[in-house]
FIROZA-843055 format. One record per residue (C-alpha): x, y, z negated; residue number from 1; residue in three letters. Coordinates in steps of 0.2 Angstrom, whole numbers, plus 2048, in hexadecimal, padded with zeros to 3 digits. Last residue first. Layout:
  px  py  pz num residu
   X   Y   Z NUM    ala
...
END
This chain:
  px  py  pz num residu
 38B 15C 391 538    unk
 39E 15C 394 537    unk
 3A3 168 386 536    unk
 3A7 179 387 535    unk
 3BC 181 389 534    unk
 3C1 18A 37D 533    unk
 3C7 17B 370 532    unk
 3D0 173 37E 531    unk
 3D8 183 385 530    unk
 3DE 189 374 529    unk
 3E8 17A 370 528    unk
 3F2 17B 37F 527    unk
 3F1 18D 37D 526    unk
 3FA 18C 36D 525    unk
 40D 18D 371 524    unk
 408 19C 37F 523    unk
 408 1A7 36F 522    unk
 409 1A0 35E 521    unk
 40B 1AF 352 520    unk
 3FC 1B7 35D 519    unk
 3F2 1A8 35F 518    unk
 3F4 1A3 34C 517    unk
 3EE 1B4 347 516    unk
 3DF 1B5 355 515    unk
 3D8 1A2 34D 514    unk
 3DB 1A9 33C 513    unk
 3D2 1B8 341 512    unk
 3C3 1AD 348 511    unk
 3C2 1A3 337 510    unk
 3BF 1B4 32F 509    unk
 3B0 1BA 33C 508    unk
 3A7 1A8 33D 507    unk
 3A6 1A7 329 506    unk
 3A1 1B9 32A 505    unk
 3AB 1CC 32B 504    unk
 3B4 1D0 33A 503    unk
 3C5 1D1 343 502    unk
 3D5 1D9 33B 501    unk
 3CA 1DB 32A 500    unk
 3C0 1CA 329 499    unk
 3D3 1C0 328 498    unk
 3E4 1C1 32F 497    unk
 3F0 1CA 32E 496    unk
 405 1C9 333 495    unk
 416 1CC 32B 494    unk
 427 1C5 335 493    unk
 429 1D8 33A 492    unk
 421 1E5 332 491    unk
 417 1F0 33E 490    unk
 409 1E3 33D 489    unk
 403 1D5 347 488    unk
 3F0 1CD 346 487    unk
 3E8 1DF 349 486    unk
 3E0 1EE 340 485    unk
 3ED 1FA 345 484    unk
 3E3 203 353 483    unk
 3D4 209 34A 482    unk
 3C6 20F 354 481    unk
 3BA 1FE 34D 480    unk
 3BD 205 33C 479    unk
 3B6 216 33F 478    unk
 3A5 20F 346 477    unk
 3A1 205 334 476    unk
 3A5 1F5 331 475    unk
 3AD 1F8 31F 474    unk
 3BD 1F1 318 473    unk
 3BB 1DF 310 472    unk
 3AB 1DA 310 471    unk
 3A5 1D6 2FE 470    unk
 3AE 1E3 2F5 469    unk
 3B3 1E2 2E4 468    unk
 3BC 1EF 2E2 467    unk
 3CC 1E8 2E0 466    unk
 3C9 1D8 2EC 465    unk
 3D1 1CA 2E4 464    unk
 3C4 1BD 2E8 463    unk
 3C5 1B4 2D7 462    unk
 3C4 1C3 2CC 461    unk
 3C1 1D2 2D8 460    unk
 3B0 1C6 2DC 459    unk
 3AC 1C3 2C9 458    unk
 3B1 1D7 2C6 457    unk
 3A2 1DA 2D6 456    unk
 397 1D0 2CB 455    unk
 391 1BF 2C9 454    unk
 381 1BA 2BF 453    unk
 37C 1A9 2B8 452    unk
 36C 1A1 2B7 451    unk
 368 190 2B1 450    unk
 357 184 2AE 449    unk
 34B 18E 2B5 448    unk
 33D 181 2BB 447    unk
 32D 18B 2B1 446    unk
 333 19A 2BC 445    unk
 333 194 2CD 444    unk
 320 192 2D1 443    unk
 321 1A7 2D1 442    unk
 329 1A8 2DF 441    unk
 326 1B8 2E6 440    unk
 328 1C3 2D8 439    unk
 333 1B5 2D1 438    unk
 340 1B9 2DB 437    unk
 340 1CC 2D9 436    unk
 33D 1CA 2C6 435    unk
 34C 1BE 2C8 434    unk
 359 1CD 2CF 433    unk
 352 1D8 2BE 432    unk
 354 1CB 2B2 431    unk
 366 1C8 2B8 430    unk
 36A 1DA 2BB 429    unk
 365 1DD 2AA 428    unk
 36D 1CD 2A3 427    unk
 37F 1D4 2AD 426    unk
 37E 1E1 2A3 425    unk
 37C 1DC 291 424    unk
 38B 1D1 296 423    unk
 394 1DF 29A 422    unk
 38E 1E8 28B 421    unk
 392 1D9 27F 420    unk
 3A6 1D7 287 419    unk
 3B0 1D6 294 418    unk
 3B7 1C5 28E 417    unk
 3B3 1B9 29B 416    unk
 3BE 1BF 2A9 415    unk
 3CA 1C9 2A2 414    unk
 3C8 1DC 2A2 413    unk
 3D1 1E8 2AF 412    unk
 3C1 1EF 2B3 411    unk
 3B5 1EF 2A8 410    unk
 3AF 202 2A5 409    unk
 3AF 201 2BA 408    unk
 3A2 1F5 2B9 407    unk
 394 202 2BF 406    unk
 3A0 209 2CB 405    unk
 3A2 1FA 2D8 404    unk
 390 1FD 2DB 403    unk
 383 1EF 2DF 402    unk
 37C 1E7 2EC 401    unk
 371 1D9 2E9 400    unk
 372 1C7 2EC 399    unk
 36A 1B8 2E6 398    unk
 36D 1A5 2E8 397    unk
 35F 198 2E3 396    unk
 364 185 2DF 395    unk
 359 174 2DF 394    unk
 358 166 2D1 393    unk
 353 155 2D3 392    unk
 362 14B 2D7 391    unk
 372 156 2D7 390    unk
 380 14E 2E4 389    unk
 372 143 2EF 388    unk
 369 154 2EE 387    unk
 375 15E 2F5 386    unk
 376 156 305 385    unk
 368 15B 310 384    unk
 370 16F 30D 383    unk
 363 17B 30F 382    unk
 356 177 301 381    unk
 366 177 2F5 380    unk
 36D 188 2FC 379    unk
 35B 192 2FA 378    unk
 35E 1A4 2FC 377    unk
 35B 1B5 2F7 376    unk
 361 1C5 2FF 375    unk
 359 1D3 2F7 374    unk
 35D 1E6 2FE 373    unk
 35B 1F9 2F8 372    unk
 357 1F1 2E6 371    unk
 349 1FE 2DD 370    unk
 34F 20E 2D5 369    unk
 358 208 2C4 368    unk
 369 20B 2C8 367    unk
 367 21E 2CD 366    unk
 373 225 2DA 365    unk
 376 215 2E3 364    unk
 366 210 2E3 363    unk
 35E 221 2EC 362    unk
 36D 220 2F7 361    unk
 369 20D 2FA 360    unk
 357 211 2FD 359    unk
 35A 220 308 358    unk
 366 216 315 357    unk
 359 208 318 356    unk
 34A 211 318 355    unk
 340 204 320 354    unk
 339 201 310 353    unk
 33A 1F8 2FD 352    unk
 346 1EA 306 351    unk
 345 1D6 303 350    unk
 352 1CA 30E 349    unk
 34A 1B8 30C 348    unk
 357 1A9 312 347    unk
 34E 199 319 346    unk
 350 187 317 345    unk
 340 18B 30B 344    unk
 33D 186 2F7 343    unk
 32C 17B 2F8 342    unk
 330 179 2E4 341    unk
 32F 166 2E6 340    unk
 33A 166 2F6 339    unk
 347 171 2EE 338    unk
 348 164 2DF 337    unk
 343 168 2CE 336    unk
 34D 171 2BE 335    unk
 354 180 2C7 334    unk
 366 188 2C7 333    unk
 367 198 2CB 332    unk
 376 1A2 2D0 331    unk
 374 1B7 2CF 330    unk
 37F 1C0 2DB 329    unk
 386 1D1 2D7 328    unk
 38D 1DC 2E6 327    unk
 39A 1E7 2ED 326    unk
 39B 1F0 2FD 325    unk
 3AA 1F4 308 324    unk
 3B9 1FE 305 323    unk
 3BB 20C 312 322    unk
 3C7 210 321 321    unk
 3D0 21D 326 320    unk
 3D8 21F 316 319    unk
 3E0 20E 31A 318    unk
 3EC 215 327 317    unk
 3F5 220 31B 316    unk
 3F8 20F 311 315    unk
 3FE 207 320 314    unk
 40C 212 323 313    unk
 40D 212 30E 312    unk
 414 1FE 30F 311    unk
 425 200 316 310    unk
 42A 20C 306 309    unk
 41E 204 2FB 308    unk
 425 1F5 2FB 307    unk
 416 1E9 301 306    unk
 408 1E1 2F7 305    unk
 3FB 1E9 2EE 304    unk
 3F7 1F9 2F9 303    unk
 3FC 1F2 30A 302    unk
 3F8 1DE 308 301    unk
 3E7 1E2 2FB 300    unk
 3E1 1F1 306 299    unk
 3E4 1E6 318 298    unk
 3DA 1D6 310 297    unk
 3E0 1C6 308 296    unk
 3E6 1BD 318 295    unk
 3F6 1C1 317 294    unk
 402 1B8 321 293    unk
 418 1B7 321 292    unk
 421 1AF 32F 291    unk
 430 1AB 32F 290    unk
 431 1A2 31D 289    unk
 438 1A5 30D 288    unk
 431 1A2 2FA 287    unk
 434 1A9 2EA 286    unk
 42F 1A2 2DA 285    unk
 42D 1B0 2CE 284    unk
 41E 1AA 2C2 283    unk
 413 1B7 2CD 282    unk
 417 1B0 2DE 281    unk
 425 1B9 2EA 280    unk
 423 1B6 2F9 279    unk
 431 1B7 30B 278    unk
 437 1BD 31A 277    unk
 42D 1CF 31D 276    unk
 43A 1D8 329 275    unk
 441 1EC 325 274    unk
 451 1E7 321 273    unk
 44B 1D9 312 272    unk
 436 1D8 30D 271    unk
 431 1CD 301 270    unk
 41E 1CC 301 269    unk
 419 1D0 2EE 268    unk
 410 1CA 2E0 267    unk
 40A 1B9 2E7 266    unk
 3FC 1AD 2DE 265    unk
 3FD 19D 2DF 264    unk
 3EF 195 2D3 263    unk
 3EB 18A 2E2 262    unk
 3F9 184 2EE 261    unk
 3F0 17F 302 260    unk
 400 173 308 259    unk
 409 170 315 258    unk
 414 161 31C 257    unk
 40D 15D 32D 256    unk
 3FF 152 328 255    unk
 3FB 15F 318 254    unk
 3F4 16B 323 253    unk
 3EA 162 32E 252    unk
 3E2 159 31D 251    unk
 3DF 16A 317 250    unk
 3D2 171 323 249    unk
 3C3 166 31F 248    unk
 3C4 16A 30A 247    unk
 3C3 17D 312 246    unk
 3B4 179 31C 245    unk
 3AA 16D 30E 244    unk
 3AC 17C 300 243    unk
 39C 182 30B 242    unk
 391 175 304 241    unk
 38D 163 306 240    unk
 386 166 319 239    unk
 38C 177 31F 238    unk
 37C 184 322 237    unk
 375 188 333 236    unk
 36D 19A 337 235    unk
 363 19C 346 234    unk
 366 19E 35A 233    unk
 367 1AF 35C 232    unk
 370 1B0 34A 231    unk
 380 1B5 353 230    unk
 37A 1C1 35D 229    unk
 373 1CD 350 228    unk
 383 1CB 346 227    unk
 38D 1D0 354 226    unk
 37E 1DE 359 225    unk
 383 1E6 34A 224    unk
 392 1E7 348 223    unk
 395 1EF 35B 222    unk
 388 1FA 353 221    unk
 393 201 345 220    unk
 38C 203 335 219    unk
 388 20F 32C 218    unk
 376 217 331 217    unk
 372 204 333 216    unk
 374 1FE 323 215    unk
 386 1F8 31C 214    unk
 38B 1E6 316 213    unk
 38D 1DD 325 212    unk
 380 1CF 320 211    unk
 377 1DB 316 210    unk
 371 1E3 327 209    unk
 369 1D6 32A 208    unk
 357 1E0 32B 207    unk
 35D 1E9 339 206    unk
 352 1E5 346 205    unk
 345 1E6 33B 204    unk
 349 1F7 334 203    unk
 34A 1FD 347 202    unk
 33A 1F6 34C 201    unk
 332 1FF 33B 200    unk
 33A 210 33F 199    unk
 332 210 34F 198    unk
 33A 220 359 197    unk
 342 211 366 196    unk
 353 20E 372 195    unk
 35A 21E 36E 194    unk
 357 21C 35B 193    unk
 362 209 35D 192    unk
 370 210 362 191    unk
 372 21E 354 190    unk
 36B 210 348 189    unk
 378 206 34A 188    unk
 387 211 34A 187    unk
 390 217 359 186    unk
 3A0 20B 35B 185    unk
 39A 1FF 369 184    unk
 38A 209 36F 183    unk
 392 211 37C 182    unk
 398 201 386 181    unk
 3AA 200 386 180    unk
 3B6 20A 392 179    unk
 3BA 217 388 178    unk
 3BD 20B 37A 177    unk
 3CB 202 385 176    unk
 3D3 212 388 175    unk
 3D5 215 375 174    unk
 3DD 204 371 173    unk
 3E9 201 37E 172    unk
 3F7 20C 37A 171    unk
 3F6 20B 368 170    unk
 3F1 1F8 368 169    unk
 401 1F5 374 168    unk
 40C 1FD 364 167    unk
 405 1F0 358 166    unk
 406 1E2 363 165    unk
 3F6 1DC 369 164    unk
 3EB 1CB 365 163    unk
 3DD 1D8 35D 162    unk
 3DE 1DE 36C 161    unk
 3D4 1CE 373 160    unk
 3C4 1D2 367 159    unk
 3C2 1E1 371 158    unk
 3BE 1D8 380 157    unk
 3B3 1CC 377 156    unk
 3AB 1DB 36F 155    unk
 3A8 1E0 37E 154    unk
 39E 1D2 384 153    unk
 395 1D2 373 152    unk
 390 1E6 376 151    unk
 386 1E2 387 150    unk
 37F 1D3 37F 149    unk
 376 1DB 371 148    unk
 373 1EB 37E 147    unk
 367 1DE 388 146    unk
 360 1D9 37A 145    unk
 35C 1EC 375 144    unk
 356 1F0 386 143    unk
 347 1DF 382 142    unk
 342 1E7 371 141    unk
 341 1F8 377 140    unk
 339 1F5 388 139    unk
 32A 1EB 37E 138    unk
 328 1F7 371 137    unk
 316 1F8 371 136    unk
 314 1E7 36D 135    unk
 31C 1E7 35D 134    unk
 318 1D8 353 133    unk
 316 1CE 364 132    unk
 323 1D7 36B 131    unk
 32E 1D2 35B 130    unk
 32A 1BE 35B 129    unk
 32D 1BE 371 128    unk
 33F 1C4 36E 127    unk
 341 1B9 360 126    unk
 33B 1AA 36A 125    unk
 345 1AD 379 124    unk
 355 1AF 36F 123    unk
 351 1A0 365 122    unk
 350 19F 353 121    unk
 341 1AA 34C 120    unk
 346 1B9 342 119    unk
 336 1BE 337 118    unk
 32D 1CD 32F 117    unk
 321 1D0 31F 116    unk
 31B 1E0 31A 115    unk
 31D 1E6 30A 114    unk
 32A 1F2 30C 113    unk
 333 1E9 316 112    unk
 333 1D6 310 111    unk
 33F 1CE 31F 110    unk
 33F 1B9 321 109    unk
 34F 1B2 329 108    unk
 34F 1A0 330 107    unk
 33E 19E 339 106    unk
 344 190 342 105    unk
 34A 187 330 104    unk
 35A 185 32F 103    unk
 366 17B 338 102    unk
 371 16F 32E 101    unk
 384 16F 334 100    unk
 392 162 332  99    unk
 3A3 165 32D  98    unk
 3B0 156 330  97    unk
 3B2 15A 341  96    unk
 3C4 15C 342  95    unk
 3C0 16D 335  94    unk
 3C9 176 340  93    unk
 3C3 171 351  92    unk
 3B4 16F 34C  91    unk
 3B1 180 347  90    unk
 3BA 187 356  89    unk
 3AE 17C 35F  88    unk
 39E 182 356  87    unk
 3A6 196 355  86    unk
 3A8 194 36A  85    unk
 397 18D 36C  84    unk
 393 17C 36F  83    unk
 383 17C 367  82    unk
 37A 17F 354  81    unk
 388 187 34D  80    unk
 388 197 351  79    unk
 380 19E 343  78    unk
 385 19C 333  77    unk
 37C 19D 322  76    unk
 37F 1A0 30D  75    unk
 393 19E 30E  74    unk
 399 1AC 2FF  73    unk
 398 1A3 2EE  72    unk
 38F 191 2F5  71    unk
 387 18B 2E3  70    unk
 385 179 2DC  69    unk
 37B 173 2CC  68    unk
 37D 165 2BE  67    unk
 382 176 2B2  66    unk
 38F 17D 2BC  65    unk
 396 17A 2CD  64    unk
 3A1 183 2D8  63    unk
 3A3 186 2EB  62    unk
 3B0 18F 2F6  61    unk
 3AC 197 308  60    unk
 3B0 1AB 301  59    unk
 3C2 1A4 2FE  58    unk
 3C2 191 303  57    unk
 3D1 18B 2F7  56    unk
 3CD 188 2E5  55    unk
 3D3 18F 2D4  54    unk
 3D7 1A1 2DE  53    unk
 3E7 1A7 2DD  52    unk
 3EA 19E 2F0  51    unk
 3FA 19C 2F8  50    unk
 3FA 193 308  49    unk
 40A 18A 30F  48    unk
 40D 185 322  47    unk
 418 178 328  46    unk
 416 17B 33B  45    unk
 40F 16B 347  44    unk
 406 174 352  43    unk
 3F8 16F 34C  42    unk
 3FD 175 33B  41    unk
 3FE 188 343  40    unk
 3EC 184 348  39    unk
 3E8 17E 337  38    unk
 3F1 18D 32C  37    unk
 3E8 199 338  36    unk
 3D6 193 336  35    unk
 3DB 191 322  34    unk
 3E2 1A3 320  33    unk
 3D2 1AB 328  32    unk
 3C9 19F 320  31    unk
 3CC 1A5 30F  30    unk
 3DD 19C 309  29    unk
 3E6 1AB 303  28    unk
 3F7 1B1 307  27    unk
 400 1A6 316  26    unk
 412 1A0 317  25    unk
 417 197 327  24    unk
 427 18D 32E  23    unk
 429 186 31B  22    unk
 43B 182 316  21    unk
 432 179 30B  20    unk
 42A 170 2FE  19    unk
 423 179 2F1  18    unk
 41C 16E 2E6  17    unk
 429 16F 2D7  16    unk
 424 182 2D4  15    unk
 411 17C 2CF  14    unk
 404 183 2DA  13    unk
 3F5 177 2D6  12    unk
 3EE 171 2E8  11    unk
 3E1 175 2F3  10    unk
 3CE 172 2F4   9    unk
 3C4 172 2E4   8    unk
 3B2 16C 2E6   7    unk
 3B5 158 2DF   6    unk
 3BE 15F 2D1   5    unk
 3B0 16A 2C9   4    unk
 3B0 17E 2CD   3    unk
 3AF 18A 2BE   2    unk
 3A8 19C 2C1   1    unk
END
């Protein structure tokens, strides 16, 4: 995927830029790396990112192709819509330079099996849209709101270990899950059978599971009901497109000497008596500072990364927990404006049955059983500002798990250059994700004027995840237990940040940036952190 100038955030990584002695040194500029590279900016550090990437933005970035415009990773937020904690985090960070469109009320549409469901905006109105579609579960529907915010208030309390020392997370970890509600690492479907026997209820309320990447039998519930809370209110989508959050972040950085480097990609983290002190990049250049941060996942920092001596504590500790998904996404680009073609400012998620858990087996085993889950969406009707940047044309964004295994012949190829039966392929899943589409837009297919697939080799390539996985490590029960999953590590002067110490999402990553740079801050930050926590005068 190629980005055009205007969409690229960051800058070239050419050895006679660096400009240091730099006070911070961060690995990969998703918004875990960003959040924490801003706060640590406010403060008035000089912080390098290093991205390997063309752009900055990770999962947030934008390209363009063709006259049209995708978001790769960003498809809706929630929490944006009021003073919330994310909104004024959000803010904060981007110093106000992001503004956020609200979706339509009825913002998620579920096909299940057929039959059509929707999640209304508004607590109240959601609760009142399931009783009225299932009015014998009353009690059911109104415990399991009740159990939503039951879970968030822990997770708020759990949320602050992740600010702990490693050796205070192994002492405090265990007994605080003792004294969490049940539900909090049980998985989804576990909690969720005690509250009703009707398997339809439980597939609707779980009809987001793609937004977490694991169905209910899988996931953990605490996972759940974050995503389930956070789309209370609706989804909103960044005005001009998700690259918009990272292009707001750098200015921050750059006032106090920093810089975001593109095409920077490190080889190792430098390591000397024990203490991480330094990068090396892959054209050699090696670079010191105090603090060393990756944000590039816990699998690519501990198996990639480290010496393998200091590194293989944490490599023991990663066999507890497991790679998530991957996924193939299909970009489309249409000849008519979202208006014309009556496109919606809401996402459609389409499942062959409640069977959440038997139709990913069944699809997982044979490739050509029918998708376990569609998500499709409609960025240009979504975003008021896209039109003013590509007159008369509208976009369509697809995804669709799909194994790392069946690219596995490829791995290791160059992207571009993999080949006839790779491309062969990607036009099978292509024809195959727009028969989807088309089944229930049929008005689109005279207005096809581009379609592009990715695949989970397109995220391994300009994500650097190795297998391709879309959140990180799993959210199941088993990785809510562990006790090293936190800002600091073992190794002094190296810290984490991003979706794996925290959460997956836009609000999730830029959250563990916020927890990084609190915890390498300390009592330095409060200040900073009590004006963005505290609400706004109404």
């Amino acid at each position: 995927m190629s980005t055009s100038s205007h969409l690229r955030t960051g800058r070239r990584y050419r050895r006679q830029r660096l400009q240091g002695p730099y006070d911070a040194l961060i690995i990969g500029s998703g918004l875990g790396g960003l959040s924490c590279a801003a706060l640590l900016a406010e403060l008035g550090w000089k912080v390098a990112v290093f991205e390997q990437h063309y752009t900055a933005g990770g999962y947030t970035h934008s390209y363009e192709r063709a006259g049209y415009e995708w978001d790769v990773g960003l498809h809706y937020v929630g929490d944006m819509g009021a003073s919330t904690l994310a909104r004024r985090c959000m803010d904060f960070l981007s110093e106000g330079q992001v503004q956020w469109q609200a979706m339509d009320a009825d913002y998620d549409h579920f096909e299940i099996g057929g039959e059509h469901y929707t999640a209304i905006a508004g607590r109240q109105a959601y609760q009142q849209e399931l009783i009225a579609r299932f009015p014998g579960e009353r009690r059911a529907i109104e415990r399991y709101f009740v159990l939503l915010d039951r879970v968030g208030r822990a997770m708020s309390v759990y949320t602050l270990t992740r600010l702990l020392k490693p050796w205070q997370m192994r002492l405090c970890l265990p007994a605080l899950l003792r004294l969490l509600p049940a539900g909090f690492r049980r998985t989804t479907r576990a909690v969720l059978a005690e509250l009703t026997d009707n398997a339809t209820l439980i597939a609707v309320l779980t009809a987001q599971w793609g937004d977490l990447g694991l169905p209910p039998g899988e996931s953990a519930f605490v996972m759940h009901a974050l995503i389930a809370r956070h789309y209370l209110y609706g989804g909103y989508y960044p005005v001009g497109g998700s690259w918009r959050i990272a292009a707001s972040m750098l200015p921050r950085i750059r006032r106090h000497g920093g810089e975001v480097f593109t095409y920077a990609r490190v080889e190792r983290i430098l390591v000397r008596d024990g203490r991480a002190y330094g990068l090396r990049l892959v054209d050699g250049e090696e670079i010191a500072a105090p603090h060393i941060i990756s944000a590039v996942g816990v699998g690519n920092t501990f198996s990639q990364l480290l010496p393998d001596a200091i590194a293989q504590p944490y490599r023991d500790r990663l066999q507890q927990v497991r790679t998530s998904s991957a996924h193939v996404g299909l970009y489309i680009g249409l000849k008519a404006s979202a208006a014309d073609l009556e496109l919606p400012r809401r996402n459609l998620w389409i499942y062959p049955s409640t069977d959440y858990e038997g139709d990913l087996a069944r699809f997982q085993a044979d490739p050509t059983a029918p998708w376990p889950v569609v998500y499709i969406s409609f960025p240009s009707a979504k975003d008021p500002d896209y039109l003013r940047r590509h007159p008369g044309t509208a976009t369509v964004e697809i995804v669709a798990p799909a194994p790392f295994s069946w690219f596995e012949a490829w791995d290791g190829s160059r992207w571009g250059q993999r080949g006839s039966d790779y491309e062969a392929l990607k036009t099978q899943l292509r024809d195959r994700l727009l028969e989807v589409l088309l089944a229930r837009m049929p008005q689109l297919r005279k207005h096809i004027d581009h379609v592009e697939v990715s695949t989970p080799l397109s995220t391994q390539h300009f994500n650097a995840y190795q297998r391709g996985e879309l959140y990180g490590i799993d959210h199941d029960p088993a990785r809510f237990a562990q006790n090293w999953l936190s800002a600091a590590t073992e190794i002094p002067g190296l810290w984490l940040s991003g979706q794996d110490i925290l959460s997956c999402g836009v609000v999730g990553a830029m959250m563990s940036g916020v927890l990084t740079a609190q915890a390498i801050a300390g009592r330095r930050l409060w200040p900073i952190m009590k004006n963005i926590l505290r609400p706004a005068a109404i």
